[in-house]
gemmi code that builds the backbone of each chain (N, CA, C; Angstrom):
import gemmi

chains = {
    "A": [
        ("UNK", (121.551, 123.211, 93.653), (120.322, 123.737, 93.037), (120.661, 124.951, 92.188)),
        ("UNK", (120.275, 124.877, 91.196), (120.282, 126.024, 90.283), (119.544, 127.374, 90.547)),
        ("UNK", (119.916, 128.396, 90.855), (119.166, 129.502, 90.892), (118.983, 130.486, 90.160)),
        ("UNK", (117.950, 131.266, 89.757), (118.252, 132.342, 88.231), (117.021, 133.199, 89.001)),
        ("UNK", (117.107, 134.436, 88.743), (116.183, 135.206, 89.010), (115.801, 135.686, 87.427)),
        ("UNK", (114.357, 136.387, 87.512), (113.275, 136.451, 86.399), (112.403, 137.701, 87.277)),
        ("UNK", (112.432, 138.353, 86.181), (111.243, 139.185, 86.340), (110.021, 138.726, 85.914)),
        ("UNK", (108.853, 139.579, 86.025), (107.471, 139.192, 85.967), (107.320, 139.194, 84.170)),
        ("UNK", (106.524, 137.607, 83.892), (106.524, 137.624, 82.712), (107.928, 136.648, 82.196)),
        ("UNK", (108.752, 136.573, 82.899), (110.095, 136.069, 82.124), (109.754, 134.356, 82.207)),
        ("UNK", (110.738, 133.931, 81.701), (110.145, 132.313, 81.691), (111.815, 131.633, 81.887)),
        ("UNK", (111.784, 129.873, 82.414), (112.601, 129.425, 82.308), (111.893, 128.310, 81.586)),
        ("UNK", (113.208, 127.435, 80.712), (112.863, 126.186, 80.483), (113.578, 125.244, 80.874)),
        ("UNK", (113.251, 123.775, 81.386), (113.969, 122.915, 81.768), (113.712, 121.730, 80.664)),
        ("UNK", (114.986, 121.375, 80.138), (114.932, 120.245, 78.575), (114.421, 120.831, 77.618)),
        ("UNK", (113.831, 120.383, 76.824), (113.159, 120.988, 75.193), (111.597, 121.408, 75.399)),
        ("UNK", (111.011, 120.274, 76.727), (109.813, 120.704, 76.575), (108.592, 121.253, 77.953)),
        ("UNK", (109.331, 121.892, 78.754), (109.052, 122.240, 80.163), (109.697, 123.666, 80.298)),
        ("UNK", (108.517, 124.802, 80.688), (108.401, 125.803, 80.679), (107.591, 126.318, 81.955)),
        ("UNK", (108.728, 127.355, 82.674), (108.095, 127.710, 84.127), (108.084, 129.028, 83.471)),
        ("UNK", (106.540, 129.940, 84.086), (106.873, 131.417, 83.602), (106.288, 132.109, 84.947)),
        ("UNK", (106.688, 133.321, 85.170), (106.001, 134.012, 85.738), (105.272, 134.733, 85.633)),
        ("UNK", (103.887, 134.499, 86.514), (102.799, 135.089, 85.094), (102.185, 135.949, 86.546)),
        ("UNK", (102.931, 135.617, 88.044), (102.409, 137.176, 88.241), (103.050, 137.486, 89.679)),
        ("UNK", (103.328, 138.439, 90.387), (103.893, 138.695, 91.593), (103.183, 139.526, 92.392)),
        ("UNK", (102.763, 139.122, 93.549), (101.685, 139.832, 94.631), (102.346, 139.642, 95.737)),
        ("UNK", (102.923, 140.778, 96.644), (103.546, 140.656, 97.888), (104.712, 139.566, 97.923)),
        ("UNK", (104.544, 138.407, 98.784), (105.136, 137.281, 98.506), (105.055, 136.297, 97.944)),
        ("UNK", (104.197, 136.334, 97.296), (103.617, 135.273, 96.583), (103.744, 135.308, 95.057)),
        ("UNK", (104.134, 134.269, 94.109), (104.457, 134.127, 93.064), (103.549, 133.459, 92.361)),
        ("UNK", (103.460, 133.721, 90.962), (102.310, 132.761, 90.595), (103.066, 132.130, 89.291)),
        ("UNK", (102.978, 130.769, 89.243), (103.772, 130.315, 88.008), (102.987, 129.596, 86.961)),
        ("UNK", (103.358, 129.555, 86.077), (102.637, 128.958, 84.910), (103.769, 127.757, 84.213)),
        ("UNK", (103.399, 126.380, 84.121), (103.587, 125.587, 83.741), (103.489, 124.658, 82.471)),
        ("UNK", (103.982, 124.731, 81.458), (103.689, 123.963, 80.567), (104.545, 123.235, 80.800)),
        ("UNK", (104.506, 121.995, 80.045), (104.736, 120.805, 80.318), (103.635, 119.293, 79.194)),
        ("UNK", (104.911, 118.472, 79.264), (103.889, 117.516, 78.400), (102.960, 116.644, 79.353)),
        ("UNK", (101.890, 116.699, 78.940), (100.883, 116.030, 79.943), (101.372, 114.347, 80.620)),
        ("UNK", (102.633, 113.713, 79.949), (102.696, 112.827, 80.968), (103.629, 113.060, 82.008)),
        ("UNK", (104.266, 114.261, 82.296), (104.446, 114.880, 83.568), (103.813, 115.244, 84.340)),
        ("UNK", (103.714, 115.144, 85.693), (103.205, 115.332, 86.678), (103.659, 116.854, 87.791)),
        ("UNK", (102.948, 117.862, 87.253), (102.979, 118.818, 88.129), (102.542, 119.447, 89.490)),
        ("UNK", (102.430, 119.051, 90.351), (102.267, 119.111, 91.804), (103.223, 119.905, 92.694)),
        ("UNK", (102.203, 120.878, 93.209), (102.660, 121.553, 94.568), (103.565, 120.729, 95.406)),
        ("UNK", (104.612, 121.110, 95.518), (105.523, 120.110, 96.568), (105.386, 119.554, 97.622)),
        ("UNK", (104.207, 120.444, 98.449), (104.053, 119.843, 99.715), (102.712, 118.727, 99.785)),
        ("UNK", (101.972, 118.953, 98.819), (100.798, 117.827, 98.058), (101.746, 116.863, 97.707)),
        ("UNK", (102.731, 116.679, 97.018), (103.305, 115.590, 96.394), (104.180, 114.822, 97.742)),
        ("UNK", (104.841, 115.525, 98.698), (105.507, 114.584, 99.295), (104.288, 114.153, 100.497)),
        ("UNK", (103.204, 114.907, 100.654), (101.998, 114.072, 101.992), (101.553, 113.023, 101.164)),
        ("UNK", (101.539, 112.849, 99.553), (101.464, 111.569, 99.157), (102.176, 110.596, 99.292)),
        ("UNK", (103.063, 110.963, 99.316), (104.762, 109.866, 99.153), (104.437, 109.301, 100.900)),
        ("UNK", (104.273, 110.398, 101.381), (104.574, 109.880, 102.934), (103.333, 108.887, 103.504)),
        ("UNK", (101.779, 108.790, 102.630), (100.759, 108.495, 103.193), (100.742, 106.762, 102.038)),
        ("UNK", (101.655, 106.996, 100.924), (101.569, 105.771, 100.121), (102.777, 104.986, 101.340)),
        ("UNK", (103.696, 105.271, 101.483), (104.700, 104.492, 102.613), (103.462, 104.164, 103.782)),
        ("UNK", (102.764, 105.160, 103.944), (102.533, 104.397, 105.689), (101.272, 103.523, 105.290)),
        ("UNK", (101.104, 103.511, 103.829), (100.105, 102.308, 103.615), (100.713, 101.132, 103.203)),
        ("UNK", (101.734, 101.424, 102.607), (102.902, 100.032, 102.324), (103.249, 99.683, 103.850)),
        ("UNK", (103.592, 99.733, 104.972), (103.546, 99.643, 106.129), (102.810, 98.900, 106.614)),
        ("UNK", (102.032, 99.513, 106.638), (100.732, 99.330, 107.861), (100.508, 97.917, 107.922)),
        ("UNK", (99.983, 97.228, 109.441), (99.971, 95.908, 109.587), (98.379, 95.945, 110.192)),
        ("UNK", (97.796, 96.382, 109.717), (96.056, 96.225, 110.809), (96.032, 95.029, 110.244)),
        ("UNK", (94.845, 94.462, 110.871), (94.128, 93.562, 110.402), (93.075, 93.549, 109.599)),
        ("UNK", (93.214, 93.481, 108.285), (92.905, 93.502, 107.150), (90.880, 93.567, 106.768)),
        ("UNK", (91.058, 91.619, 107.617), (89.851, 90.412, 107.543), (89.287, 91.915, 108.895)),
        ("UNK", (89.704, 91.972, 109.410), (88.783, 92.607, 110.411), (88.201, 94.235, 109.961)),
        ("UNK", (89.090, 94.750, 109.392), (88.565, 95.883, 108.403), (87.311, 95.498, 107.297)),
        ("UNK", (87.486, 94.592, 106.708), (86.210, 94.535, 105.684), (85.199, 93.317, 106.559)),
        ("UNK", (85.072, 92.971, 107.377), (84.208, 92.635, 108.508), (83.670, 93.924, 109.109)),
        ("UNK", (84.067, 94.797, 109.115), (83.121, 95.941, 109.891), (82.474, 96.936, 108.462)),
        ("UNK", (83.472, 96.940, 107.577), (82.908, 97.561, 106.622), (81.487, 97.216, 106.114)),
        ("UNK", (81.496, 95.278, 105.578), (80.825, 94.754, 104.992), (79.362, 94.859, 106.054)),
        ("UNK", (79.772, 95.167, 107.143), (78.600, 95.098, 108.621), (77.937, 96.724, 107.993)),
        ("UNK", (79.083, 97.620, 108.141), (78.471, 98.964, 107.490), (77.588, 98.971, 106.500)),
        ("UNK", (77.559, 98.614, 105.661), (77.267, 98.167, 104.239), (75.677, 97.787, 104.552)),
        ("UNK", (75.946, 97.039, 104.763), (74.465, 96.149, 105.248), (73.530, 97.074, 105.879)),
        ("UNK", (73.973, 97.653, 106.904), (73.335, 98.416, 107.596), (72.404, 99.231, 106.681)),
        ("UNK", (72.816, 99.951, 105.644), (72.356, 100.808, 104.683), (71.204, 100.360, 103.931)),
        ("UNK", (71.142, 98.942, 103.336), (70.180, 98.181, 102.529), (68.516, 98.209, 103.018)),
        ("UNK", (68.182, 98.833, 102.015), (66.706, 98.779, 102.382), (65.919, 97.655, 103.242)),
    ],
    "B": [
        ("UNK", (83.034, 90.707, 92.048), (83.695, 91.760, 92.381), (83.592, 93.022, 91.175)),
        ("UNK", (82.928, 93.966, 91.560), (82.310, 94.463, 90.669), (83.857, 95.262, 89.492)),
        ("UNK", (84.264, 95.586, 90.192), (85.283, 96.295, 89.465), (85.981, 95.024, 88.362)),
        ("UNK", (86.370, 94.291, 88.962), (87.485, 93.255, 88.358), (86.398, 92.693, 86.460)),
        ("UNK", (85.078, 92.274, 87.490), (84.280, 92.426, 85.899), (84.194, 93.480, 85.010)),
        ("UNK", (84.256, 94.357, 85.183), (84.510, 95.269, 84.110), (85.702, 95.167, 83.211)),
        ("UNK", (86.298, 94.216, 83.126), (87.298, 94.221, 82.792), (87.310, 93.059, 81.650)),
        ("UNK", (87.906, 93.133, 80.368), (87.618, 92.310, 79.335), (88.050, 90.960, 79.642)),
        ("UNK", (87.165, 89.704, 79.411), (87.515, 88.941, 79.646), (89.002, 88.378, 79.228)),
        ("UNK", (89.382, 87.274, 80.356), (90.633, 86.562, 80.564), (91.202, 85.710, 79.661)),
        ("UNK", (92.688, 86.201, 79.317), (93.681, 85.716, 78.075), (94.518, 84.271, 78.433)),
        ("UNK", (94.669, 84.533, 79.860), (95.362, 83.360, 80.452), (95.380, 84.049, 81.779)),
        ("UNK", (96.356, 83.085, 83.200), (96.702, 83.476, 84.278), (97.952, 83.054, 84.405)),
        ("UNK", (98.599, 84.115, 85.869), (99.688, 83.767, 85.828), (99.915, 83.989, 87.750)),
        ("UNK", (101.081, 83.570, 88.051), (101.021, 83.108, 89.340), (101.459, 84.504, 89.583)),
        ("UNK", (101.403, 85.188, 90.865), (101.659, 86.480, 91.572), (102.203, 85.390, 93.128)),
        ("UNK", (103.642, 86.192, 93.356), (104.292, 85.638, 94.586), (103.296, 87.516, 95.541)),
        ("UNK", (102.773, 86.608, 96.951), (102.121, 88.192, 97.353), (102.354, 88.236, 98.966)),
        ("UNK", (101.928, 89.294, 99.204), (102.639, 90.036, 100.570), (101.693, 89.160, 101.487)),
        ("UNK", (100.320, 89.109, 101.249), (99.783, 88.074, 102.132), (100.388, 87.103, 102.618)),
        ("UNK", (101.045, 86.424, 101.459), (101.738, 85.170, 101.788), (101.489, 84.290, 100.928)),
        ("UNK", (102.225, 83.240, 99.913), (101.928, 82.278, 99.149), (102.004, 82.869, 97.723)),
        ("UNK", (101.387, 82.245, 96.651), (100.981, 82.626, 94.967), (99.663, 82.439, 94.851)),
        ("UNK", (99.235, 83.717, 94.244), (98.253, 83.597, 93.553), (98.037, 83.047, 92.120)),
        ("UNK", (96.959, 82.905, 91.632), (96.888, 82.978, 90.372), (95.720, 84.157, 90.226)),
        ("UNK", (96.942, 84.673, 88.708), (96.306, 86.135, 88.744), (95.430, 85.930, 87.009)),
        ("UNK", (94.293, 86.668, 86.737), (94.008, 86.578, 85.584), (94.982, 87.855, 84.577)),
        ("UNK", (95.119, 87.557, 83.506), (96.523, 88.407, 82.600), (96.186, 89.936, 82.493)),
        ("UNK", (94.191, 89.720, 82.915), (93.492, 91.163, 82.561), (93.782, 91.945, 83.430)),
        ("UNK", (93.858, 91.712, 84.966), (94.188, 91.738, 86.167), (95.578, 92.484, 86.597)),
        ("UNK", (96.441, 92.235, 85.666), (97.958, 92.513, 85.596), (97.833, 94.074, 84.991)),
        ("UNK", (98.444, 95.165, 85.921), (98.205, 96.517, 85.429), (100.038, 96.789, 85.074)),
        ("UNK", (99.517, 98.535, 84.314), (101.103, 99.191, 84.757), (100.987, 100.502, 85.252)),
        ("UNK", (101.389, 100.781, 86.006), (101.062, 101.828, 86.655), (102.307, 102.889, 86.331)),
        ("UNK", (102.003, 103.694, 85.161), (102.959, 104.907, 84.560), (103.293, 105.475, 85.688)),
        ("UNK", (104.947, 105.412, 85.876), (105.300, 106.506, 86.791), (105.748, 105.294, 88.212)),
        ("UNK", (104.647, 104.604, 88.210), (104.563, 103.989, 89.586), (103.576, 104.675, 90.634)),
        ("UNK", (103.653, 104.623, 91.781), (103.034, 105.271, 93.092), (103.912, 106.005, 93.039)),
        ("UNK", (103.279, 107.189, 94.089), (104.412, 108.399, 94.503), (105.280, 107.815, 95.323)),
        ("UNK", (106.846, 107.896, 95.190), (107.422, 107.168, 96.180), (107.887, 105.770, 96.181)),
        ("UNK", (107.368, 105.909, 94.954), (107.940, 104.069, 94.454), (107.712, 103.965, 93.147)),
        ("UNK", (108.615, 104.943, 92.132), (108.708, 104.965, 90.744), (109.177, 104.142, 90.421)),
        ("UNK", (109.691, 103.022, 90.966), (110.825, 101.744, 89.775), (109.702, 100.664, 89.989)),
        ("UNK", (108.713, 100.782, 90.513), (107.464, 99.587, 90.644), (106.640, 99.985, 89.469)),
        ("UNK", (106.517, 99.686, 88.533), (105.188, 99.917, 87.780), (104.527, 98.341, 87.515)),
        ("UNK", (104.751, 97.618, 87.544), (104.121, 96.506, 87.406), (103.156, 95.815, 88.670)),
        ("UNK", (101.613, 95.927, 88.340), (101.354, 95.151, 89.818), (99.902, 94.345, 89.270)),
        ("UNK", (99.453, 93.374, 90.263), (98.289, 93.170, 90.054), (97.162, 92.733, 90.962)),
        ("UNK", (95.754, 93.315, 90.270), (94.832, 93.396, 91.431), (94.257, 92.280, 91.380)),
        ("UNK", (94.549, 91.879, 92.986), (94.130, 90.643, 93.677), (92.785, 90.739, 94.494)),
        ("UNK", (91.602, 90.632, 94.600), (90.340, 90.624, 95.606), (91.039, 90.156, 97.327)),
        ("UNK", (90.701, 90.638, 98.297), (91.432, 89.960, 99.377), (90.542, 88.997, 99.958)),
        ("UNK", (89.165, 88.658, 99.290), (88.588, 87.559, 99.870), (87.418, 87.452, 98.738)),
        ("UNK", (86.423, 86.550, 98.961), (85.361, 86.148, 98.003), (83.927, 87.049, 98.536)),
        ("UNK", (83.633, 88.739, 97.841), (83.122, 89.476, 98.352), (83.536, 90.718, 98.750)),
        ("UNK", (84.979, 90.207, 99.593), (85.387, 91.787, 100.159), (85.187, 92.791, 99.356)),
        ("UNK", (85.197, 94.197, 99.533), (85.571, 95.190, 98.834), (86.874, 96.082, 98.515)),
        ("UNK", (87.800, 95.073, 99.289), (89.493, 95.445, 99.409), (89.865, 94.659, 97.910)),
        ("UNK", (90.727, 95.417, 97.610), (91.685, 94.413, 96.710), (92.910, 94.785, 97.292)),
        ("UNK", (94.067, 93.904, 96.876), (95.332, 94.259, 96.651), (95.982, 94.968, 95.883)),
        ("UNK", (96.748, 95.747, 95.719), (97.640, 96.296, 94.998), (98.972, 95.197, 94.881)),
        ("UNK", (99.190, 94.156, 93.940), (100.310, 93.655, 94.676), (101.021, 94.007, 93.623)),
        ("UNK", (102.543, 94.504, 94.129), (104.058, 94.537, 93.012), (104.375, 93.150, 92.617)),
        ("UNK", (104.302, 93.620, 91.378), (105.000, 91.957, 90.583), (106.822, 91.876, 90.369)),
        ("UNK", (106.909, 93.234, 91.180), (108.632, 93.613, 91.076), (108.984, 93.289, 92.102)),
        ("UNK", (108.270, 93.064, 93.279), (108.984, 92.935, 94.465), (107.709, 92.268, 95.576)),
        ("UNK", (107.495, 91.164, 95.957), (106.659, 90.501, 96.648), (106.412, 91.204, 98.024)),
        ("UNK", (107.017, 91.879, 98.569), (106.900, 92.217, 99.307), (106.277, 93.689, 99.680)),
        ("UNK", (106.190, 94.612, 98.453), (105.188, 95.597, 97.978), (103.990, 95.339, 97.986)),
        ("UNK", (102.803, 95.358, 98.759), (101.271, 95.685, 98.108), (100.470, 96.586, 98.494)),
        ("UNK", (99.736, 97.026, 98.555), (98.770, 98.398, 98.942), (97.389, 97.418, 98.900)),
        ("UNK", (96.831, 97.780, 100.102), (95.223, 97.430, 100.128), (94.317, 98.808, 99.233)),
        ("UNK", (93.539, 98.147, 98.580), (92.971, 99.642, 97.555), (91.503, 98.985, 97.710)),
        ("UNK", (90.835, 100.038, 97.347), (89.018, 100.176, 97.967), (88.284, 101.409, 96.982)),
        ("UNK", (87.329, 100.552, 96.096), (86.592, 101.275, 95.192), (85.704, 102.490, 96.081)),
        ("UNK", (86.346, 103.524, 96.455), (86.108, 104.532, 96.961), (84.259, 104.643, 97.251)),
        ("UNK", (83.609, 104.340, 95.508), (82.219, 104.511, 95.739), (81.847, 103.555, 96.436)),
        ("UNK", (82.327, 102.905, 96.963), (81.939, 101.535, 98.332), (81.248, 102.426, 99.178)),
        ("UNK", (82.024, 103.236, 99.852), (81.278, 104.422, 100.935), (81.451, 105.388, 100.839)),
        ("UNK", (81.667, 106.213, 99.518), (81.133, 107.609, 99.702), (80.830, 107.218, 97.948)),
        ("UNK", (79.577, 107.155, 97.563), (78.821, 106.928, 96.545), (79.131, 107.967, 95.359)),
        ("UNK", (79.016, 109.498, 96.122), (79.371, 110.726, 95.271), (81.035, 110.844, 94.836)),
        ("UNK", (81.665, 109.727, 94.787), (83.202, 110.551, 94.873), (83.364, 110.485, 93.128)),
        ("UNK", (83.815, 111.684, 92.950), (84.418, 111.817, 91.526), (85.723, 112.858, 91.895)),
        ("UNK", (86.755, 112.088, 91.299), (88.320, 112.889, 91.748), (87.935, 113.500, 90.599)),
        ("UNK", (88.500, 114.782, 90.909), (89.148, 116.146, 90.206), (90.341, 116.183, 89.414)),
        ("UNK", (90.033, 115.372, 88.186), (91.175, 114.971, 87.760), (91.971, 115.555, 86.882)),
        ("UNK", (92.635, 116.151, 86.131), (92.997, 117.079, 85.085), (93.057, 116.364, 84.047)),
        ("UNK", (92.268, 116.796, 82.874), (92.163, 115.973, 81.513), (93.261, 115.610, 81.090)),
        ("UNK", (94.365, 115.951, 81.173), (96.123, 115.590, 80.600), (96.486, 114.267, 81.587)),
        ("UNK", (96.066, 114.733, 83.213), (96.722, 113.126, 83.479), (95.311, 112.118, 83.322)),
        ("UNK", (94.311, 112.013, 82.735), (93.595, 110.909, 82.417), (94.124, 110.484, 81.052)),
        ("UNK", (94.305, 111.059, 80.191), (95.051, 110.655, 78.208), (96.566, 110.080, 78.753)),
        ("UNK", (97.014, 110.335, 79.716), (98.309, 109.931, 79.890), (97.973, 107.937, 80.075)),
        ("UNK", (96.638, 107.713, 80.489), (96.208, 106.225, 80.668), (95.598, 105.827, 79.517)),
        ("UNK", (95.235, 107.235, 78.519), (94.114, 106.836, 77.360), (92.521, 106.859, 77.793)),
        ("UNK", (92.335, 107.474, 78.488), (90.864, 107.988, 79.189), (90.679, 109.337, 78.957)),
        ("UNK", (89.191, 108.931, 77.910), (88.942, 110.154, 77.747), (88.017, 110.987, 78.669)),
        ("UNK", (86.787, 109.903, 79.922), (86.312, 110.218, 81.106), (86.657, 109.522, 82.055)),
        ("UNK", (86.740, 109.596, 83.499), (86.814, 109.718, 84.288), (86.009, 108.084, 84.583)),
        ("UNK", (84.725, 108.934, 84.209), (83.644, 107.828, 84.088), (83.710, 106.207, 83.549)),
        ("UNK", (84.608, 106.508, 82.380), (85.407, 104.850, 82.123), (86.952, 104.232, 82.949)),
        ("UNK", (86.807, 105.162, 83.592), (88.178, 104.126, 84.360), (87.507, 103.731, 85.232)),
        ("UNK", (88.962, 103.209, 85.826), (88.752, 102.490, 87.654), (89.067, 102.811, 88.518)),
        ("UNK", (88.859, 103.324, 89.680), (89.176, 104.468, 90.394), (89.637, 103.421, 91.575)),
        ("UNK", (91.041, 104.169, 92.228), (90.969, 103.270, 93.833), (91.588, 104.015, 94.369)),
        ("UNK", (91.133, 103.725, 95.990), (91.707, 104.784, 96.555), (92.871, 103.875, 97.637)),
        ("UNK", (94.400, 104.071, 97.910), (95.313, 102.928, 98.793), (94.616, 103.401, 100.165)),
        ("UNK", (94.361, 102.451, 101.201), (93.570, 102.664, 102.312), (94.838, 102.337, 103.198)),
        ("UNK", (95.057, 102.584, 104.442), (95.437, 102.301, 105.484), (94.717, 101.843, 106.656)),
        ("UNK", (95.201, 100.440, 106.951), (94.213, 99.632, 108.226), (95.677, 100.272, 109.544)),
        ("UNK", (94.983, 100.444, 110.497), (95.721, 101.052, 111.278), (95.335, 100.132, 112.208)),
        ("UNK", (96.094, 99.887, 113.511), (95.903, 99.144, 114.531), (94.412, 98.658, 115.332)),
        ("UNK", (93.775, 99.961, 114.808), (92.219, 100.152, 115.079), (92.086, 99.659, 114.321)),
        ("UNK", (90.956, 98.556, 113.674), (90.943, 98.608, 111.795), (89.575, 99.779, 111.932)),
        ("UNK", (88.760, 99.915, 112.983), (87.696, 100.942, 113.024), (88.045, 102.714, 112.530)),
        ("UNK", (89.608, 102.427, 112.326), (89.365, 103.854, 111.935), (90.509, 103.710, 110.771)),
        ("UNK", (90.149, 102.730, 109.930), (90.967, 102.607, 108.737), (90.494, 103.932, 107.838)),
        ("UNK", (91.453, 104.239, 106.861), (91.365, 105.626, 105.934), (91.682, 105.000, 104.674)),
        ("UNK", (91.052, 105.710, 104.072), (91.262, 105.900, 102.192), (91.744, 106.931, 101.592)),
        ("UNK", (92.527, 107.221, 100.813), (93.506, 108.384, 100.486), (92.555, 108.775, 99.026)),
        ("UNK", (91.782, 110.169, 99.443), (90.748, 110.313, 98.117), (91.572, 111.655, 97.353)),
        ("UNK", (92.650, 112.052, 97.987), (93.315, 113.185, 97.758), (94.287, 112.568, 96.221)),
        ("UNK", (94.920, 111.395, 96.546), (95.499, 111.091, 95.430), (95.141, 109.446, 95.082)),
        ("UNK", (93.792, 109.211, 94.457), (93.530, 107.975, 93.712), (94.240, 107.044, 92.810)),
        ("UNK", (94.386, 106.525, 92.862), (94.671, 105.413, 91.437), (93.592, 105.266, 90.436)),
        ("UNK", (93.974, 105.981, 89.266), (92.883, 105.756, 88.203), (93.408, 104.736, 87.271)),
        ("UNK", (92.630, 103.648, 86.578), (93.155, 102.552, 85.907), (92.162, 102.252, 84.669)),
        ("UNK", (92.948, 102.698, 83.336), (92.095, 101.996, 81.834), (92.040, 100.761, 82.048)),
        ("UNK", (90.463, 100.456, 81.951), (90.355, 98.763, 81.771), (90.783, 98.497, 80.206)),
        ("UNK", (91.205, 98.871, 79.593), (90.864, 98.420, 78.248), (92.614, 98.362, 78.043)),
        ("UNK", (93.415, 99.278, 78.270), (95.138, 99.261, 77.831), (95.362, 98.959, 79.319)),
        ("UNK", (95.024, 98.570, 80.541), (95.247, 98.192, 81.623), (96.668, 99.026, 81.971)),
        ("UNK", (96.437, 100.257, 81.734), (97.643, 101.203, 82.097), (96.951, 102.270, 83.482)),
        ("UNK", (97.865, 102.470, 84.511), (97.273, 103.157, 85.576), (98.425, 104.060, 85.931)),
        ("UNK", (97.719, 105.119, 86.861), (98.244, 106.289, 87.666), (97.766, 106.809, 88.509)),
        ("UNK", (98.302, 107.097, 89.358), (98.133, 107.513, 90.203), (98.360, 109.134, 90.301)),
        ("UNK", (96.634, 109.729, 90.200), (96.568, 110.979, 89.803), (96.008, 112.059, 91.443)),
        ("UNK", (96.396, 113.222, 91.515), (95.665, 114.260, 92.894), (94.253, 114.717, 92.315)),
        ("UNK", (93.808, 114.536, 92.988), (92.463, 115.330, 92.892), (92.567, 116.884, 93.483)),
        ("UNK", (91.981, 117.615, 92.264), (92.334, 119.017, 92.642), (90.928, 119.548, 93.482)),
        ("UNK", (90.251, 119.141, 94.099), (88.950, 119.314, 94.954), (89.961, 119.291, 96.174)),
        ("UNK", (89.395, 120.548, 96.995), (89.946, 120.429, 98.682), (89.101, 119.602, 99.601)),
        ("UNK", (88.256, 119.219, 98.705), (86.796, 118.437, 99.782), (87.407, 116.965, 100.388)),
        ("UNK", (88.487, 116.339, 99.013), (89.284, 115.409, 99.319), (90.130, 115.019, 100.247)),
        ("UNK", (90.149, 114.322, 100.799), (91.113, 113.622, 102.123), (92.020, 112.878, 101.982)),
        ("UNK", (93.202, 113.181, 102.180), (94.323, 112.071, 102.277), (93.860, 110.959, 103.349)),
        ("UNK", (93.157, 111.053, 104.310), (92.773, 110.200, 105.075), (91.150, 110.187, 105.331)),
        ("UNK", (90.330, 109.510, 104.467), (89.279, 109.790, 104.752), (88.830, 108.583, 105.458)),
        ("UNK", (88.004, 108.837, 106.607), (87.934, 107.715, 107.416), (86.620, 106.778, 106.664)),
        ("UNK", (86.275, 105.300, 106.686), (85.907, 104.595, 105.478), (84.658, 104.346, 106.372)),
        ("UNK", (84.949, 104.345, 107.834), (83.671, 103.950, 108.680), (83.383, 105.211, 109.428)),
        ("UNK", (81.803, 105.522, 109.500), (81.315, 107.065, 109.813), (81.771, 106.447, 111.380)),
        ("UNK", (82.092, 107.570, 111.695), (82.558, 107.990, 113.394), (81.722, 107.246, 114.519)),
        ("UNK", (82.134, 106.791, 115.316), (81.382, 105.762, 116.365), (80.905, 106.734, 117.150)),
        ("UNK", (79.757, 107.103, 117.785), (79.600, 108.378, 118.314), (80.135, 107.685, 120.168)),
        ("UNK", (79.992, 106.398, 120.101), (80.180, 106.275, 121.384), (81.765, 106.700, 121.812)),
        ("UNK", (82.962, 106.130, 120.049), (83.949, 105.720, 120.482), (84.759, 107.018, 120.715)),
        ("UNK", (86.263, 107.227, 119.899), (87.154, 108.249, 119.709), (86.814, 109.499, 118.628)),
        ("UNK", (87.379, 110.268, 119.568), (86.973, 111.896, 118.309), (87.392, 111.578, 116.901)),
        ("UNK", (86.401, 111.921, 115.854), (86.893, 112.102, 114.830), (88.309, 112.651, 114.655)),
        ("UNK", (89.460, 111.898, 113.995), (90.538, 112.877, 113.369), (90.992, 112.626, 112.015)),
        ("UNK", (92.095, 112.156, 111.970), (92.218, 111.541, 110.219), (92.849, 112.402, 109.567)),
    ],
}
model = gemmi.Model(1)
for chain_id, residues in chains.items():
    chain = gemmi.Chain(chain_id)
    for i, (resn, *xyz) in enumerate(residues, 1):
        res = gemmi.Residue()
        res.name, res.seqid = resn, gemmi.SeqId(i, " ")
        for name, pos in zip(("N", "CA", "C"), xyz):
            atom = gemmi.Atom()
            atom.name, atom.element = name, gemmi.Element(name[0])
            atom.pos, atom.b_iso = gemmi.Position(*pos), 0.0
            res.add_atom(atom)
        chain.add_residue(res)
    model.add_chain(chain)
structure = gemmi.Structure()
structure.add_model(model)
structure.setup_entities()
């Protein structure tokens, strides 16, 4: 992993068109500013991998399907005037 | 199937080998790409949405890269009527959507051994242009959102709410 330290205000870029800056420092906490071309995807790291981990345990998963939209479709109904 | 009609009518079909089991025949409109892929499965962008019965409100997610890939997905406003993901205007143009309001929203659900306490992931949706049939899978920046939102309200007789 590459490491570089930056003061407040300083910026890095990664390739031609991705720009991390620091736009502010409070105690421990850092605040960064991101540009980037909009078909990159910028996400908090720990948001991005509870996705990764919740798309696997849906690629997984073996319930029973027919019996899920059998209770749903029962839900459903219930609601109708 | 309300979603799948929205969708411009059919050019031709083509067979989908699927995780259920067997081939479908898929309509060509039907056949998405999903930029990027799912989180966690970037070399899949090719898939297509299959209904899982005549009525249900499940579809499939099925990979046309690998038969053995599919995601059950569920038009979120099925049961929670109000959902609008929090989407950031840059990743909707990345599909060619200029609202929210013209795509197709899904959320990958998980049937769990219970199917009574199956979940829908409203934290990170699948949004899909009907029109360039290009999709992504975008976070909703609302905390109100659930990676696991449970799809059936709580049995008061049965198990504690968790999720």
């Amino acid at each position: 992993m590459l490491v570089l330290a930056r003061h407040l205000n300083e910026s890095i870029m990664i390739g031609d068109e991705i720009e991390v800056v620091v736009v502010a420092v409070q105690g421990d906490q850092v605040k960064l500013g991101i540009r980037a071309p909009r078909s990159i995807a910028v996400h908090r790291k720990e948001i991005y991998e509870e996705i990764q981990k919740e798309n696997l345990r849906a690629a997984q998963a073996a319930g029973d399907l027919g019996a899920g939209a059998d209770l749903l479709k029962k839900e459903l109904g219930k609601k109708k005037p | 199937m309300c979603i799948l009609i929205s969708m411009p009518p059919s050019e031709g079909k083509r067979a989908v080998a699927t995780k259920a089991g067997g081939s479908a025949l898929v309509d060509e409109n039907h056949v998405i790409r999903i930029i990027d892929g799912l989180v966690g499965f970037s070399e899949y962008e090719n898939f297509a949405l299959i209904p899982q019965a005549n009525e249900s409100p499940f579809l499939w997610l099925q990979s046309m890269d690998d038969p053995k890939l599919a995601f059950i997905t569920i038009d979120p406003r099925v049961f929670a009527p109000q959902y609008v993901p929090a989407v950031l205007g840059g990743e909707l143009k990345v599909v060619g959507l200029e609202r929210i309001e013209s795509g197709i929203v899904l959320a990958i659900v998980v049937i769990p051994e219970d199917p009574r306490r199956m979940t829908a992931n409203l934290l990170g949706p699948v949004i899909i242009n009907p029109v360039t049939r290009l999709g992504r899978q975008v976070i909703s920046q609302s905390p109100e959102h659930s990676i696991r939102h449970l799809i059936l309200p709580d049995d008061p007789d049965g198990p504690k709410k968790t999720g």
